[in-house]
C-alpha positions as CSV (number, residue, x, y, z in Angstrom):
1,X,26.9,-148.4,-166.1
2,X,28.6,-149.8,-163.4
3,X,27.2,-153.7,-162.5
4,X,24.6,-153.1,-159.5
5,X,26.3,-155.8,-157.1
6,X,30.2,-156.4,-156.3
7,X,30.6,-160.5,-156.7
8,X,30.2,-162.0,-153.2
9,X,31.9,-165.2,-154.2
10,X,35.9,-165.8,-153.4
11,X,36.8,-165.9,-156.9
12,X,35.3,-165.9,-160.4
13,X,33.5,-168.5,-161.6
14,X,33.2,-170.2,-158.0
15,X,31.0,-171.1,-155.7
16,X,30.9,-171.6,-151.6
17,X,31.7,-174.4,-150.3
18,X,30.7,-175.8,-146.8
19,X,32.2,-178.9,-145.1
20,X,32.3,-180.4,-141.9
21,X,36.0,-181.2,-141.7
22,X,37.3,-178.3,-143.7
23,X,35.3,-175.2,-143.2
24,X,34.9,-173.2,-145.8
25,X,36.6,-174.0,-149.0
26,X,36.5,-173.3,-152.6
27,X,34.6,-174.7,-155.3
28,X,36.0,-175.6,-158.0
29,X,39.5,-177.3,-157.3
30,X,42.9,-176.0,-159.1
31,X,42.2,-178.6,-162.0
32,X,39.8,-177.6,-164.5
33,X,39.0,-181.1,-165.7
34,X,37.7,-182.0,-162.1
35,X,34.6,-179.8,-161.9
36,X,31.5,-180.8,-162.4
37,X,30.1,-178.9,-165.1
38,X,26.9,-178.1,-163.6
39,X,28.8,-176.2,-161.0
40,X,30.5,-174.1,-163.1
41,X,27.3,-173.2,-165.4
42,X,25.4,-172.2,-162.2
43,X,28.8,-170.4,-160.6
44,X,29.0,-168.7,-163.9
45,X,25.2,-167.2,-163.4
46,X,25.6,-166.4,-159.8
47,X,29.0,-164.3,-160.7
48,X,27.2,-162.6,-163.8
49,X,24.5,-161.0,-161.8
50,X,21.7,-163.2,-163.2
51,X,20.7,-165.3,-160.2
52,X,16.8,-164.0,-159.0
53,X,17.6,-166.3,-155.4
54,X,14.3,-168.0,-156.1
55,X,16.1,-171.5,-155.2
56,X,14.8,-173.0,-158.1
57,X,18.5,-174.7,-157.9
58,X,18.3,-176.4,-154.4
59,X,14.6,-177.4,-154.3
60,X,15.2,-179.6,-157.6
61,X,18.4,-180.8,-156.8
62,X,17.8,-184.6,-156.4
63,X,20.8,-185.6,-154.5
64,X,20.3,-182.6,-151.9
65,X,24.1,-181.0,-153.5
66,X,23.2,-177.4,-153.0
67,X,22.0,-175.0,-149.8
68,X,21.5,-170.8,-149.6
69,X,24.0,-168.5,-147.9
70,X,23.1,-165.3,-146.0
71,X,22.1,-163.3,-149.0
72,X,20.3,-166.5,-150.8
73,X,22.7,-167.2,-153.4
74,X,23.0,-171.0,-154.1
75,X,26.3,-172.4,-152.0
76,X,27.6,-176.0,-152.0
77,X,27.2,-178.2,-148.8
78,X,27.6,-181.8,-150.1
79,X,29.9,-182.0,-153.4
80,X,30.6,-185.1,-153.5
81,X,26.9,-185.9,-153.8
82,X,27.0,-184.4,-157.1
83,X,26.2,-186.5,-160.6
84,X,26.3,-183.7,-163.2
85,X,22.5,-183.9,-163.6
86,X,22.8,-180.3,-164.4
87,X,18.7,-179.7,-163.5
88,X,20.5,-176.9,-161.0
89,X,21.4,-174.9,-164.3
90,X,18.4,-176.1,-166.5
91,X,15.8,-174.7,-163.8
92,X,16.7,-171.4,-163.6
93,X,14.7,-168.5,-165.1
94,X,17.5,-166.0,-164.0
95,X,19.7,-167.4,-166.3
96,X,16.9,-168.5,-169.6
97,X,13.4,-168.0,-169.6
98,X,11.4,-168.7,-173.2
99,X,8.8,-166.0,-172.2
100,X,7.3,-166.0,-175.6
101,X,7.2,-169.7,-176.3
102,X,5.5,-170.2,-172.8
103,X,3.1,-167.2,-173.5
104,X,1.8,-168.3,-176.7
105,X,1.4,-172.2,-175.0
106,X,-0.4,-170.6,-172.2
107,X,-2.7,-168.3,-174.1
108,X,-2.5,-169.6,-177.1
109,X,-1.8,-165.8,-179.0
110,X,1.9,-164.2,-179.3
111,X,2.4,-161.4,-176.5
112,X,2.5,-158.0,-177.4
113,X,5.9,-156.9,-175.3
114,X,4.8,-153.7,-174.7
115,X,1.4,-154.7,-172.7
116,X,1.6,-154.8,-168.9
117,X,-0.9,-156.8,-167.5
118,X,-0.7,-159.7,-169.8
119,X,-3.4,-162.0,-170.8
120,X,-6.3,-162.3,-168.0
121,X,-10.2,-163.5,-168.2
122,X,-11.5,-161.1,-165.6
123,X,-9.9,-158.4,-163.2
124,X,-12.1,-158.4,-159.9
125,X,-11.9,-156.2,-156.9
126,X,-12.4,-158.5,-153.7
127,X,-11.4,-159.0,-150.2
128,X,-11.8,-161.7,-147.6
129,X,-15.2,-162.2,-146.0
130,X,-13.8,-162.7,-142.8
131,X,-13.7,-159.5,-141.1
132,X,-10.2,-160.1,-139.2
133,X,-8.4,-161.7,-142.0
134,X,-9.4,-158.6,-144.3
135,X,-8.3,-156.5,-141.0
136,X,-4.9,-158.3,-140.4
137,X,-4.1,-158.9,-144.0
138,X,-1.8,-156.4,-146.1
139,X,-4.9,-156.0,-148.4
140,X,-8.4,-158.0,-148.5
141,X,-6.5,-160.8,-147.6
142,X,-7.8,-162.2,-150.9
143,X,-4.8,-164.7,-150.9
144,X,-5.2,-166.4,-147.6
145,X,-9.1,-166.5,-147.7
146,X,-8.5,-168.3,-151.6
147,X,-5.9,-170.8,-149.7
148,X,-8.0,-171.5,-146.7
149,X,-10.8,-172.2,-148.8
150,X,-8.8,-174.6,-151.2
151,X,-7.9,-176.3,-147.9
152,X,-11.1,-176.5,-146.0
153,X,-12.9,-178.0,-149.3
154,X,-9.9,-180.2,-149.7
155,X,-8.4,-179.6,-152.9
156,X,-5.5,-178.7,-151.5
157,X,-2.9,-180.2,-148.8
158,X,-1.0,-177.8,-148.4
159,X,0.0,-173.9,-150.0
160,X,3.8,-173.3,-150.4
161,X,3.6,-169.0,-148.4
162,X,6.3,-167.0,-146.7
163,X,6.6,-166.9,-142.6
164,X,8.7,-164.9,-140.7
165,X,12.3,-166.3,-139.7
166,X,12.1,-166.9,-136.2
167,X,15.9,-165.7,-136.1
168,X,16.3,-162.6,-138.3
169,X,12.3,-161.6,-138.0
170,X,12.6,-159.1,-140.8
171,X,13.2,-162.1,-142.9
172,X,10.7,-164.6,-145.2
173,X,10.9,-168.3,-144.7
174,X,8.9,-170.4,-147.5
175,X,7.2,-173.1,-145.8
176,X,4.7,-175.6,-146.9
177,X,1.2,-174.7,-144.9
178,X,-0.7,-177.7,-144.2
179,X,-3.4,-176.1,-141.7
180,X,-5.3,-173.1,-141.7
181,X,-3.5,-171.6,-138.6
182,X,0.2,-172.1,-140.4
183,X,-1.3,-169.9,-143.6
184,X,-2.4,-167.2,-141.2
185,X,0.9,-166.8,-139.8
186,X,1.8,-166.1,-143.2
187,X,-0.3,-162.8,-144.2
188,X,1.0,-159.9,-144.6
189,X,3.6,-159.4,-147.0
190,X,7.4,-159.9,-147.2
191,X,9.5,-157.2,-149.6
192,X,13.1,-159.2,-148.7
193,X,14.5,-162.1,-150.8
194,X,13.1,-164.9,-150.2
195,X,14.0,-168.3,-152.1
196,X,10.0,-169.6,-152.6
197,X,11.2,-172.4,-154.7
198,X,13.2,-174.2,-151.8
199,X,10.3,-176.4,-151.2
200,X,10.3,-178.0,-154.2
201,X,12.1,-180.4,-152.6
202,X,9.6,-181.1,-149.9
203,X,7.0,-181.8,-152.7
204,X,8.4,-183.8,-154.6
205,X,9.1,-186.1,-151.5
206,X,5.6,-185.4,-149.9
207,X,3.2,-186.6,-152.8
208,X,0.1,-184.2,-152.4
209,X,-1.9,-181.6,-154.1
210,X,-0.4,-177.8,-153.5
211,X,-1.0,-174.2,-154.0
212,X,2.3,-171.9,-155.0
213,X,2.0,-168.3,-154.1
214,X,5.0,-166.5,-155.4
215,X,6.8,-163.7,-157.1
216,X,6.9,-163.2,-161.0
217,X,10.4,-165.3,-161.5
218,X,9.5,-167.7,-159.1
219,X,6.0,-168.8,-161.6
220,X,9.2,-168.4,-164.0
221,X,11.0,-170.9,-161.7
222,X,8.4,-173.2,-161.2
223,X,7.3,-173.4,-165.0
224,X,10.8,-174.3,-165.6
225,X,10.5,-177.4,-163.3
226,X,7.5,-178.5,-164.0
227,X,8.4,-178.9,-167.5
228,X,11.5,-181.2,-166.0
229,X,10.0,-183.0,-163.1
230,X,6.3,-184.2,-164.2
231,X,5.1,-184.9,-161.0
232,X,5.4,-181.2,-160.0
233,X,3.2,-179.7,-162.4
234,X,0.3,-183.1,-161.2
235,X,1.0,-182.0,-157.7
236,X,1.1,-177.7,-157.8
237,X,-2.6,-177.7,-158.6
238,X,-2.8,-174.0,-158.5
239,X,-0.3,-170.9,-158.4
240,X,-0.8,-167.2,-157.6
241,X,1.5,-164.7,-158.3
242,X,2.4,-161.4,-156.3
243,X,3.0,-158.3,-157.8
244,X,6.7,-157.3,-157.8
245,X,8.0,-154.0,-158.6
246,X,11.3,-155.8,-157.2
247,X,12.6,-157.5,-154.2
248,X,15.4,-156.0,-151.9
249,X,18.7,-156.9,-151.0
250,X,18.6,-157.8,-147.2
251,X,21.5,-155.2,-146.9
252,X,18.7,-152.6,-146.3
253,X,16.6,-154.5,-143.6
254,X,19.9,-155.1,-141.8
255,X,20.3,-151.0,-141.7
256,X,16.8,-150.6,-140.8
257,X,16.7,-152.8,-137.8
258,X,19.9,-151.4,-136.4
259,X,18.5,-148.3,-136.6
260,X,15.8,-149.1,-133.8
261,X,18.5,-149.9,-131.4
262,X,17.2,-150.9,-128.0
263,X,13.3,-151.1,-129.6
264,X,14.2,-154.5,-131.5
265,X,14.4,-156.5,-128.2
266,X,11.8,-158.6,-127.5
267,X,9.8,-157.5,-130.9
268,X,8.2,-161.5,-132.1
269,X,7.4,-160.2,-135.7
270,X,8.5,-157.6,-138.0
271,X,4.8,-156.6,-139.6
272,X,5.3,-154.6,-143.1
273,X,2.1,-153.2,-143.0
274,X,-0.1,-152.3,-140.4
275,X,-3.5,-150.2,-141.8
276,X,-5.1,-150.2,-145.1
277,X,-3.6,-149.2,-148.3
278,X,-0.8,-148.1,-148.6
279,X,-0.2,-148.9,-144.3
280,X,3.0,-148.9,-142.3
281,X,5.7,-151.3,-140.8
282,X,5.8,-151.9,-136.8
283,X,7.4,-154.3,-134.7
284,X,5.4,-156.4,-132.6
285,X,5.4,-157.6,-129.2
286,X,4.8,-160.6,-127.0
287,X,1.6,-158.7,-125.3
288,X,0.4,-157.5,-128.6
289,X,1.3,-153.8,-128.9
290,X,3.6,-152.4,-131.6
291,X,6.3,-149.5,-132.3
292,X,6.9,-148.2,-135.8
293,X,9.5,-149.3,-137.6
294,X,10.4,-146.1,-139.5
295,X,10.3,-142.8,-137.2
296,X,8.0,-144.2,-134.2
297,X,9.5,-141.4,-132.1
298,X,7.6,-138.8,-134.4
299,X,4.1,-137.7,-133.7
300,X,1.2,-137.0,-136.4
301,X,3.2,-138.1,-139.9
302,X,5.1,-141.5,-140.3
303,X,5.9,-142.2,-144.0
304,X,3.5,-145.3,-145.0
305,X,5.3,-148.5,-145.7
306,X,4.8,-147.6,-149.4
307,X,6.8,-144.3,-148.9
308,X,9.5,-146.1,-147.4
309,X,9.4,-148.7,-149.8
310,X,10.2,-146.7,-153.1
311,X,13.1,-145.4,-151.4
312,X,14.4,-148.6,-150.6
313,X,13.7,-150.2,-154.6
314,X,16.0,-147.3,-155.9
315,X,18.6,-148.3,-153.3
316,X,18.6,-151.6,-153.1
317,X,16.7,-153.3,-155.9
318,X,18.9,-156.6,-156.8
319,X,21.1,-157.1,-160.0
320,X,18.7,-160.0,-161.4
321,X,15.3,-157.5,-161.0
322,X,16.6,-154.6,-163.1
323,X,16.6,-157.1,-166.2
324,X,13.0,-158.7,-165.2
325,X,10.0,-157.2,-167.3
326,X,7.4,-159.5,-165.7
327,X,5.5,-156.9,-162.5
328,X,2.2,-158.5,-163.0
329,X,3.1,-162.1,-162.3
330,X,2.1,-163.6,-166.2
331,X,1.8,-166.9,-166.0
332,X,0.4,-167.6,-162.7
333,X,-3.4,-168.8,-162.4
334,X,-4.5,-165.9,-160.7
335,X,-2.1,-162.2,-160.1
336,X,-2.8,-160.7,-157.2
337,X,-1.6,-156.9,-156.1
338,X,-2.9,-153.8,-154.0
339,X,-4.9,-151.8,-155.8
340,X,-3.1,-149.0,-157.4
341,X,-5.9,-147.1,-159.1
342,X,-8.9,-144.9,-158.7
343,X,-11.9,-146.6,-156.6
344,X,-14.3,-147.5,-159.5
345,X,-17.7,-146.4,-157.6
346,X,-18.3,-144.1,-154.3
347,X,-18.6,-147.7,-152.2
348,X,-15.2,-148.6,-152.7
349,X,-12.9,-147.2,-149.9
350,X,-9.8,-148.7,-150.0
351,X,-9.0,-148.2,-146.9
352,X,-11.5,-150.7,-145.9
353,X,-9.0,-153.6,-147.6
354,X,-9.2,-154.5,-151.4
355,X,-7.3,-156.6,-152.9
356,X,-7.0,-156.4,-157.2
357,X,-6.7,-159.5,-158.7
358,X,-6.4,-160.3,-162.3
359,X,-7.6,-164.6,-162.9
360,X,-5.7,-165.8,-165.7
361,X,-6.6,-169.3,-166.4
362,X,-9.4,-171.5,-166.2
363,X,-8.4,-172.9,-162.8
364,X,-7.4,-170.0,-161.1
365,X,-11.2,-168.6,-162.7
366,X,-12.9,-171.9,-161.2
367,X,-10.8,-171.3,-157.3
368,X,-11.9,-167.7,-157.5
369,X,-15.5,-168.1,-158.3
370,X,-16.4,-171.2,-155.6
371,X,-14.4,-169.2,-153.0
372,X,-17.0,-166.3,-153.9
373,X,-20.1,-168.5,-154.0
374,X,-19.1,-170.3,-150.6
375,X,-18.7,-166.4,-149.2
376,X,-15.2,-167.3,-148.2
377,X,-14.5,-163.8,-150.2
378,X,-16.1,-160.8,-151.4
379,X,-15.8,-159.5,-154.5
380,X,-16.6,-156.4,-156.9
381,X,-16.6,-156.2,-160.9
382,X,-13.5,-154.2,-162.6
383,X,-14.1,-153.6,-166.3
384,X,-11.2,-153.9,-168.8
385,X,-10.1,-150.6,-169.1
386,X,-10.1,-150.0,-165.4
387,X,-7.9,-153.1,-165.0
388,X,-5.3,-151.9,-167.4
389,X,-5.3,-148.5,-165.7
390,X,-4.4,-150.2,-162.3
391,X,-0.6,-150.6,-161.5
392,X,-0.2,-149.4,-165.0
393,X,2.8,-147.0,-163.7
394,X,4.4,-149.5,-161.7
395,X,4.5,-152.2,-164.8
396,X,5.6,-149.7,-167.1
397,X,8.7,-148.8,-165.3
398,X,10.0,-152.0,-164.8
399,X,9.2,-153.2,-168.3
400,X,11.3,-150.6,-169.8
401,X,13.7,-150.4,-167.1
402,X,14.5,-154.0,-168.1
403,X,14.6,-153.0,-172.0
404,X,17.2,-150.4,-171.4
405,X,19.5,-152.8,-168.5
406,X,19.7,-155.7,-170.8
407,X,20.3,-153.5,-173.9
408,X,22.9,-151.2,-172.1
409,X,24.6,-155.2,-170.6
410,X,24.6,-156.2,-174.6
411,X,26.5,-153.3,-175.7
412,X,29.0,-153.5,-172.8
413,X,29.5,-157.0,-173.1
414,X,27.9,-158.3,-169.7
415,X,25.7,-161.2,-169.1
416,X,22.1,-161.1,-170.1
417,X,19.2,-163.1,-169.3
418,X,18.0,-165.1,-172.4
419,X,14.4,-164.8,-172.6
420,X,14.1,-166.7,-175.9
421,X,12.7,-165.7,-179.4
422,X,11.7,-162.4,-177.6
423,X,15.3,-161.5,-176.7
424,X,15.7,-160.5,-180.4
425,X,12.9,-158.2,-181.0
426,X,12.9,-156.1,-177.6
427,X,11.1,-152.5,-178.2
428,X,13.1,-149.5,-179.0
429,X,12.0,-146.8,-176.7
430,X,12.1,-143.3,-178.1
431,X,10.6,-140.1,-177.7
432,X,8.6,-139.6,-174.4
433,X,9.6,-142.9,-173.2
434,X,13.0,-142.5,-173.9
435,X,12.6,-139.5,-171.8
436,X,10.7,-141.5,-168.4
437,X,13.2,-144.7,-168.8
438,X,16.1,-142.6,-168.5
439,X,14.7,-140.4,-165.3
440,X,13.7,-143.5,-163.6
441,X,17.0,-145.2,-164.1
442,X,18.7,-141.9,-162.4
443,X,16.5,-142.6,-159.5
444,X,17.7,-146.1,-159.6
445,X,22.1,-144.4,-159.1
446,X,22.2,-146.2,-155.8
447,X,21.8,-149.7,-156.8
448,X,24.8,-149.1,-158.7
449,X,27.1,-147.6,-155.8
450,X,27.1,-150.1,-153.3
451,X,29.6,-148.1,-151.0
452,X,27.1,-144.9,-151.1
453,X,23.6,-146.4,-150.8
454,X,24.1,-147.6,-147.2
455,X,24.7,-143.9,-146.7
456,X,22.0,-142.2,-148.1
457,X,19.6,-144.8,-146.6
458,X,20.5,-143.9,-143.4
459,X,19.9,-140.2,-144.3
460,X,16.6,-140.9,-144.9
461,X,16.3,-142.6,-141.9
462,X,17.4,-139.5,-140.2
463,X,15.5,-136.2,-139.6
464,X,16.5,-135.0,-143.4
465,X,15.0,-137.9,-144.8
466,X,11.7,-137.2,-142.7
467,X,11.5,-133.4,-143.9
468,X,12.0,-135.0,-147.5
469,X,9.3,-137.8,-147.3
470,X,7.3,-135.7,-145.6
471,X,7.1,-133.4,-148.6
472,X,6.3,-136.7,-151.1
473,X,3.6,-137.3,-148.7
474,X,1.8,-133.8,-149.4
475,X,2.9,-134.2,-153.3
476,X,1.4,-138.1,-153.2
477,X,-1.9,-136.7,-151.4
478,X,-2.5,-134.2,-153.5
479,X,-1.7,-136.3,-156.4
480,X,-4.4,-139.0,-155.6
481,X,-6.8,-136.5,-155.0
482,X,-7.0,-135.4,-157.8
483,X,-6.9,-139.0,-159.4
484,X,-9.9,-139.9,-157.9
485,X,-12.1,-136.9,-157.9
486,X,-11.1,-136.6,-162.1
487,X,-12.0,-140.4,-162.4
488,X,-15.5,-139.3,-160.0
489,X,-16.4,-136.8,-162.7
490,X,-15.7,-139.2,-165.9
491,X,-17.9,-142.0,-164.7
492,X,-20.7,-139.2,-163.9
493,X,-20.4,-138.1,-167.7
494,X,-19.5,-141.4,-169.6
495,X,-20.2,-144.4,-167.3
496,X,-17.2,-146.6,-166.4
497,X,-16.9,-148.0,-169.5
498,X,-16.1,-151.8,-170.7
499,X,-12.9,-151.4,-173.4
């Protein structure tokens, strides 16, 4: 297969350089002998399609070398600043992670590479207690209720979360909340890049005790660092991971907010989900009232933000993603996700706001619990064997999906991502699997044909696309219907169940 992204650097093994006197130049110069090596290492991941633009790089940076360009990729900005520390290269889980080492010092067991949902104490149903965070939230609002209680009890300063970009509104911007009003303006979720990590920097400067809500290989990121900079693992006191099927490129944002024209003007905040589970994108105004992002000229059916969403992953998942088997966020303290699974008893309506959450560690068991017994959250029980059914499609596909990228990249000679001892002993997948990997790789073609996807994303912006989703809507409906009315008739025969 062709390799999912075209470099964006000017040459191989380079990266961009900004100066105040020169513009923009090239990094490194002519002479071999006169690059730092550090530079070249982390050039030499950027330009083999193994950067996750977490900006593990440029938070830990101690000499403030390294900044982001328009797509996130780590640029230079002050070279001369540069000792060679080479923490830039050590950092990043793009380019190494020891998943099994970490595992087994985690959770004291060896993983089991073909599980999904990793090791957890309890899975829990629960949403926030405050009726217009649950409202406003993508979900329960489960995340910001935990934060606001970690703040208001003062066992936290501050939660690192992603705002809107004032400028480019479609865009996340990792801050550093230190109030309860700065976390609210931080619900809803963000599906672009976003480098989470960039404020490592501010805590290691700011001494303090922090929260870290982020995406599976920016836990990865931040275990890396930890392990080099001591004081960040005394001062990130708790982390919770999101759920990632995979980020995507800002490419498709770009397309999708030039294709409201005249109806971006004046819109203060790009919302991706308006409604419950699985909810829709709008823009939002200064006076409050909103116009849908995809098809708002339509009446009755709008494709859900979901919908929309799965088109957009087989377009426009990143290089880095394809190779990353972690969807259920491993080794954070608690793993956090919309609930993807049939409602366990006749109370549960989804709709309503739920949030699944799967509490890993003791800490993230003790957050959970005193945010339930101050009612700063509700919450309702999920047995084992629900919890392994719930995003179980979702994990699968991107656990194998990895398998077969970094096994087709080591036949063809491409970069991989090292993942350790595990890198070794991936599974072989055969038989029916064989069978699902390879279908949903086909539905993946557009990542790999940059000059096409932009294309056929604007089709299905278009009134073919519509007819098309339109049809996945009826075949999704019917689909969870039947779901949940088969899991209705099991617990009526057999009882929920505990295994």
């Amino acid at each position: 297969m062709a390799h999912p992204r075209l470099p964006i650097l000017p040459e191989e093994n380079s990266l961009r350089v900004s100066s105040p006197f020169q513009g923009e130049l090239t990094w490194p110069p002519q002479k071999e002998d006169e690059q730092p090596r550090a530079l070249r290492a982390l050039s030499r991941i950027v330009d083999g399609g193994l950067c996750h633009r977490c900006g593990s790089c440029v938070g830990i940076c101690p000499t403030g070398v390294l900044a982001l360009d328009e797509e996130e990729y780590p640029t230079v900005k002050n070279l001369s600043a540069c000792t060679d520390c080479d923490l830039c290269v050590k950092v990043c889980p793009g380019d190494e992670f020891s998943y099994e080492d970490l595992f087994e010092q985690k959770f004291g067991r060896k993983p089991e590479l073909e599980e999904t949902h990793g090791e957890f104490q309890r899975a829990v149903l629960a949403h926030a207690s405050d009726e217009s965070l649950r409202a406003g939230s993508t979900s329960g609002g489960l995340v910001t209720a935990l934060l606001v209680d970690r703040l208001k009890r003062g066992e936290i300063d501050g939660a690192v979360v992603i705002q809107s970009d004032e400028d480019q509104i479609w865009k996340g911007k990792p801050v550093v909340a230190r109030s309860e009003a700065e976390l609210l303006q931080a619900t809803k979720s963000k599906y672009a890049i976003s480098p989470t990590n960039l404020v490592f920097e501010e805590i290691l400067r700011l001494p303090g005790r922090y929260a870290l809500v982020g995406l599976p290989c920016q836990i990865h990121g931040f275990e890396k660092a930890a392990e080099l900079q001591q004081a960040l693992r005394e001062r990130v006191v708790l982390t919770i991971g999101l759920f990632c099927h995979a980020a995507i490129e800002h490419e498709a944002f770009r397309i999708i907010w030039d294709s409201l024209g005249e109806k971006t003007r004046g819109a203060e905040r790009f919302v991706s989900r308006i409604g419950k589970h699985p909810g829709a994108p709008h823009l939002q105004y200064a006076d409050g009232s909103t116009y849908p992002v995809y098809f708002g000229e339509k009446k009755g059916f709008r494709p859900s933000s979901m919908e929309m969403i799965n088109i957009l992953y087989r377009l426009y998942t990143p290089a880095r993603c394809l190779t990353c088997f972690d969807a259920l966020a491993e080794f954070a303290d608690i793993a956090v996700g919309d609930p993807w699974m049939a409602p366990p008893t006749d109370e549960i309506d989804f709709h309503d706001g739920w949030s699944f959450a799967l509490l890993r560690s003791a800490r993230g068991e003790a957050a959970f619990q005193e945010a339930l017994e101050a009612g700063a959250i509700g919450a309702a029980s999920v047995t084992r064997k629900e919890a392994l059914a719930c995003n179980k499609q979702m994990a699968t596909e991107k656990r194998w999906r990895a398998f077969r990228m970094i096994e087709t990249h080591r036949r063809q000679g491409k970069s991989i991502p090292n993942y350790g001892r595990t890198s070794s002993h991936f599974p072989h997948h055969g038989g029916v699997q064989f069978v699902e990997t390879e279908l949903h790789m086909l539905t993946h073609i557009g990542c790999f044909l940059p000059r096409i996807r932009g294309k056929l994303l604007r089709f299905f912006l278009g009134e073919g696309g519509y007819r098309l989703l339109w049809l996945n809507n009826k075949r999704r409906t019917v689909k969870f219907f039947l779901r949940d009315q088969i899991a209705r008739i099991r617990r009526n025969l057999f009882g929920r169940g505990t295994e």
